[in-house]
C-alpha positions in Angstrom: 0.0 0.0 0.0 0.7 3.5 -0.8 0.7 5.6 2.6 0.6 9.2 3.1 2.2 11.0 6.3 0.6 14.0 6.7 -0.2 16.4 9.3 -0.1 19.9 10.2 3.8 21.6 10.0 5.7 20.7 13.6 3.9 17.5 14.6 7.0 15.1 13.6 6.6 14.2 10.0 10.3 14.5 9.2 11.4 12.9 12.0 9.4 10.2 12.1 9.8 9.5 8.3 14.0 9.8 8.8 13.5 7.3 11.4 11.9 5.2 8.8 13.7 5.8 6.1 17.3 4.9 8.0 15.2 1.4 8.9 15.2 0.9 5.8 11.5 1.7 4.3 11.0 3.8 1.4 10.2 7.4 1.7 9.5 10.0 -0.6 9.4 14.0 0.5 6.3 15.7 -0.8 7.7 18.9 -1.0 10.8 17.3 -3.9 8.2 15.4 -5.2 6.4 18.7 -5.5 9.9 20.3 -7.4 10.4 16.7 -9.7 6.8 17.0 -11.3 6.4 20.5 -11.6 3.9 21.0 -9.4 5.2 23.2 -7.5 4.1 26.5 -7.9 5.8 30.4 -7.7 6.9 32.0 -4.5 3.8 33.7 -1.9 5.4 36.7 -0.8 3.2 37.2 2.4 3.8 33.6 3.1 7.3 33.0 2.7 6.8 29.8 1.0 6.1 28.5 -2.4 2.5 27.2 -3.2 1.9 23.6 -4.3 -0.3 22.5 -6.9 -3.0 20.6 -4.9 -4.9 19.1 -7.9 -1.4 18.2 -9.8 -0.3 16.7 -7.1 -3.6 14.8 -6.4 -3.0 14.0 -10.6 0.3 11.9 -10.4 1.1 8.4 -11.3 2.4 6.5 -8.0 2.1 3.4 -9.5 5.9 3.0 -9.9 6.4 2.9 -6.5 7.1 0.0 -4.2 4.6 -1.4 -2.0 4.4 0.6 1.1 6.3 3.4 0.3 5.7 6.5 2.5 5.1 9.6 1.5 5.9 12.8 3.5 4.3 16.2 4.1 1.6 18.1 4.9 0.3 17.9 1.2 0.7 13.9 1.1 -3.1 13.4 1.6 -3.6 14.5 -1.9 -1.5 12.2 -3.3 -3.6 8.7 -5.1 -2.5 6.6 -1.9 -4.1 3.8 0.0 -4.0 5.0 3.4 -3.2 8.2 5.5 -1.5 8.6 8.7 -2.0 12.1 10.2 0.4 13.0 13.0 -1.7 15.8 15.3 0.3 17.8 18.0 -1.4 20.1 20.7 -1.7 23.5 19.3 0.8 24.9 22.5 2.9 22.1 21.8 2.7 23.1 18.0 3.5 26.6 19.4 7.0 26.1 20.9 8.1 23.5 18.4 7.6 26.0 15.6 8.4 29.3 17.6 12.0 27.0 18.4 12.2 26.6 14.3 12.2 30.4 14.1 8.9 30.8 12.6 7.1 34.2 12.2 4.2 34.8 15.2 1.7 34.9 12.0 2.9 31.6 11.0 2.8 29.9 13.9 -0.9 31.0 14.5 -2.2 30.1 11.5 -0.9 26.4 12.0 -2.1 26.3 15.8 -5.5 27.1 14.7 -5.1 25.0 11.7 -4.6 22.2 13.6 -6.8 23.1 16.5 -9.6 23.0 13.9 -8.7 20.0 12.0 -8.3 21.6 8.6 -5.8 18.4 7.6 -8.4 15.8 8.8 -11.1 16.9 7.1 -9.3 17.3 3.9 -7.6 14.2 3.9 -10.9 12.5 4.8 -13.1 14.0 2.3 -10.7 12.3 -0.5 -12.3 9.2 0.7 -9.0 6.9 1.9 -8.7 5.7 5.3 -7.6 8.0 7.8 -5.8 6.9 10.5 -4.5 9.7 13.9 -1.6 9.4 16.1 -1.1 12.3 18.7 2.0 12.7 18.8 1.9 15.7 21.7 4.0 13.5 24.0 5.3 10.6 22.5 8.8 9.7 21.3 9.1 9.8 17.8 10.5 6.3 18.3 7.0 6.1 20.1 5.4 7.3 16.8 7.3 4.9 14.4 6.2 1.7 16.6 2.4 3.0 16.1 2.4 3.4 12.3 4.0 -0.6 12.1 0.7 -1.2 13.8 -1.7 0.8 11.6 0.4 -0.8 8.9 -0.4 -4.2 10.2 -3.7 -3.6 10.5 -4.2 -2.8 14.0 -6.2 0.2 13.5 -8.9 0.8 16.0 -6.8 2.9 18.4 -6.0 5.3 15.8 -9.2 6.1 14.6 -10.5 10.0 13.7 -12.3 11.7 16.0 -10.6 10.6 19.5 -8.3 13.9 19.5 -9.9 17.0 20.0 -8.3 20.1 21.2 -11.6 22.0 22.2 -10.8 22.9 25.4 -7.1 23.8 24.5 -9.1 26.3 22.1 -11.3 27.6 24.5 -8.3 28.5 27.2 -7.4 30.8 24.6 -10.0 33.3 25.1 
């Protein structure tokens, strides 16, 4: 199968997908698969980053790839695969890991509240694959890796959508 890792920026993508990769499984970063197949698009100057062609993306031939390859981001729900994994983070914890990166204040908000309001879950389930959650707030990436081996397997129930919800993070915010 063709799985996705996905989630918003700062929840442990990267990580857990160089932890992966140095086991030994096949991974592919969204982002150079982006710059390979020219979907990625021109420079946002408010943003600070470079826009990605959702619908070419969603358009490419995976089919060459091996069975269970991986494939990194937080644009990888768009891609034809099997399965997604979506890493959530608790929006404070999302606050300091990206604030420690550097980020702009403006940046960092609009992923807290992009996660806080599950703008990745409900795109990646409206594409119609399976969806499967790990919070990864507290755990070890190491933690994270062991979790997706048993989503993999097909030990999925634990992992459904719909058992995180940072509601009453949200509300302390006001």
């Amino acid at each position: 199968m063709l799985i996705a890792l996905s989630g918003t920026p700062g929840t442990g993508k990267s990580t857990t997908a160089a932890i992966l990769e140095s086991g030994g499984n096949s991974v592919v970063y969204v982002n150079e698969l982006a710059e390979e197949t020219e979907c990625m698009g021109s420079m946002d100057e408010q943003r600070k980053s470079r826009e990605v062609d959702i619908t070419c993306l969603g358009g490419l031939d995976l089919s060459n790839y091996a069975k269970n390859t991986l494939f990194e981001g937080h644009l990888a729900h768009h891609l034809a695969v099997d399965v997604v994994i979506l890493l959530r983070t608790s929006p404070s914890v999302l606050e300091a890991r990206l604030l420690e990166r550097g980020w702009l204040p403006e940046k960092v908000r609009e992923n807290m509240e992009a996660e806080a309001c599950d703008v990745i879950l409900i795109e990646a389930t409206e594409l119609g694959r399976p969806v499967y959650e790990i919070d990864t707030s507290v755990k070890s990436p190491e933690s994270v890796v062991r979790d997706i081996a048993r989503i993999i397997s097909g030990e999925t129930d634990d992992y459904l959508p719909g058992k995180i919800d940072w509601s009453q993070e949200v509300l302390s915010w006001y």
